[in-house]
N, C-alpha and C positions, 0 to 999 in steps of 0.2 A: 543560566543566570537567574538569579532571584530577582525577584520582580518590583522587590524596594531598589533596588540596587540599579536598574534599569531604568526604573523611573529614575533615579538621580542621575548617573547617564544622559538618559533625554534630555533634564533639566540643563545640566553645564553645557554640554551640546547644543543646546536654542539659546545659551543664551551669548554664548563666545562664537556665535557664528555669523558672519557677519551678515548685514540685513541686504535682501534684496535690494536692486535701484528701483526708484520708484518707475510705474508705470502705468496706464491705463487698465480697466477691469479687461481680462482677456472676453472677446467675446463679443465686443463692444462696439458702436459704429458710432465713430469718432467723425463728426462735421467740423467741417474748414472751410470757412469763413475768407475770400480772397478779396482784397479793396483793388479795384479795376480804375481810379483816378490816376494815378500816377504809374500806370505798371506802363514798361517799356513795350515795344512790340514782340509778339507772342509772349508775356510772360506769365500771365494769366494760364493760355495754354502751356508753357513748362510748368509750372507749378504743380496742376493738375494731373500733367504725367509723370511728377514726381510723387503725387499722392496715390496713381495707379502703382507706381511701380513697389512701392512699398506694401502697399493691400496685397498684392500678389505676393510677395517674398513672406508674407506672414501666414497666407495658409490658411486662412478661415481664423486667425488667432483675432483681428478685429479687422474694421472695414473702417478704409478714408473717404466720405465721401463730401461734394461741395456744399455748400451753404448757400442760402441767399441772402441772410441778413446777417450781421456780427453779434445780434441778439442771441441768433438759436446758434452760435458755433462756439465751442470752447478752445477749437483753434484758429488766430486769428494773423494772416498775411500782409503785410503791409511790403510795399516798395519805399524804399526809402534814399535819400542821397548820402553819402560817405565818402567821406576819403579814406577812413579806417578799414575797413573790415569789407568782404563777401559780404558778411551777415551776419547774424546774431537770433539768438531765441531765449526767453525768460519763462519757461515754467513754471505754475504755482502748482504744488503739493501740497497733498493732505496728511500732513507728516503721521499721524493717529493710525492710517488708511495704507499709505507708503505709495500713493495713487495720485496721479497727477490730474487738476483739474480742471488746466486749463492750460493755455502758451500763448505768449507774443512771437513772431517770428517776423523778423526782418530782413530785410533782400535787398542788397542794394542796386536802384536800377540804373546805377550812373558806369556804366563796364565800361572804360575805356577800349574798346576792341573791335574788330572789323563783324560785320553782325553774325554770321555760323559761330566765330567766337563769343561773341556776348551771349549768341542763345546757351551754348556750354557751359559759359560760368553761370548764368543764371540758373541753368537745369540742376547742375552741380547743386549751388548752393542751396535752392532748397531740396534736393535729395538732403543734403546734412544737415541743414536746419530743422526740417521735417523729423528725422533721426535722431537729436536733442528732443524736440516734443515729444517722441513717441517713448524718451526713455533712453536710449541709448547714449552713451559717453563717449570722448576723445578715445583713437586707438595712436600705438606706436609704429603702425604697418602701412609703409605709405600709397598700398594698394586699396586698402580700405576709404568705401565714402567715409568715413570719420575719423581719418586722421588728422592727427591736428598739424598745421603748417608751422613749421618751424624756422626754415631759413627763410632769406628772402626771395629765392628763386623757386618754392615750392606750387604756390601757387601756379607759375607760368609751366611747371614738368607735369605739374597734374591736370592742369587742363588739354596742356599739347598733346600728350601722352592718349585721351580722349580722344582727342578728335581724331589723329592718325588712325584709329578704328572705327571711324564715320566716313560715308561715301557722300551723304547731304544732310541735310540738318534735320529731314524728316526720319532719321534714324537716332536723332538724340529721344533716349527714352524708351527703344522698340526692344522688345525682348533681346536682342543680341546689341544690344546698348544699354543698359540699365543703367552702367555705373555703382553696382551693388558688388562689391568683393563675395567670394565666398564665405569667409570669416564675417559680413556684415553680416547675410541672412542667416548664419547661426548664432550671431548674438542675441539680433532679435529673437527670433524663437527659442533660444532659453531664457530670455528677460520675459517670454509671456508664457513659457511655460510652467514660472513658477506658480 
């Protein structure tokens, strides 16, 4: 191939292709920031085993680690009441960068549910909230931590679905509990190995 010709190639090529999602600089050790006022019992500690559990599924790609103050953290955990939603999380990107620079991520600590239950849906939730901050989007697989609920009995098959592979609750989060689909961990690591 001639090498004008190749370079125009490249060119239509970069520019009809679509853009990565945004995500953190690979490499990176990413602090989280957890407010301990209002967080429910243990949820402090799930959160944190939801930030090991994704450190690990990345591979040296970045590190979650905690914060002590919401100054130095650009990821930032609140508990919050709801009657809508698990949770939520608001990223800010550096559209220029295509790198996100920051997140809210909310939790709701108000779980109607007997407590092994409540710790489930709180580990849950932020496993997939944490998962929005780091980048990742809604799936259609409803094995996947990021699928998004669609009926109104999804929530109640994804959590039970959980627990039946839990013996006590200090298995929520242990290596043969993640909660991480196989299709999660290799989203992530193509979303950082761009």
């Amino acid at each position: 191939m001639k090498p004008v010709l190749a370079l125009v190639l490249s060119l239509v090529v970069s520019q009809t292709a679509p853009l990565a999602s945004p995500h953190w600089a690979t490499g990176e050790v990413i602090r989280v920031w957890i407010d301990t006022r209002p967080a429910p019992e243990d949820g402090v500690r799930l959160v944190e085993r939801a930030m090991k559990t994704w450190t690990a599924a990345a591979a040296d790609r970045f590190t979650l680690t905690r914060a002590a103050s919401p100054d130095d953290a650009p990821i930032r955990v609140f508990f919050i009441s709801s009657d809508r939603n698990y949770g939520e999380t608001a990223p800010h990107v550096d559209r220029a960068k295509r790198r996100i620079v920051s997140a809210e991520v909310a939790i709701n600590a108000d779980v109607p549910a007997e407590p092994l239950m409540a710790r489930i849906i709180i580990y849950l939730t932020a496993l997939h909230e944490l998962g929005h901050a780091l980048g990742l989007a809604h799936t259609d697989e409803f094995a996947d931590i990021m699928y998004r609920f669609r009926r109104p009995d999804d929530g109640e098959r994804y959590f039970g679905g959980f627990r039946q592979r839990l013996r006590s609750a200090d298995e929520i989060g242990s290596v043969s509990a993640t909660g991480l689909s196989p299709a999660d961990v290799a989203a992530l690591r193509q979303l950082y190995d761009r």
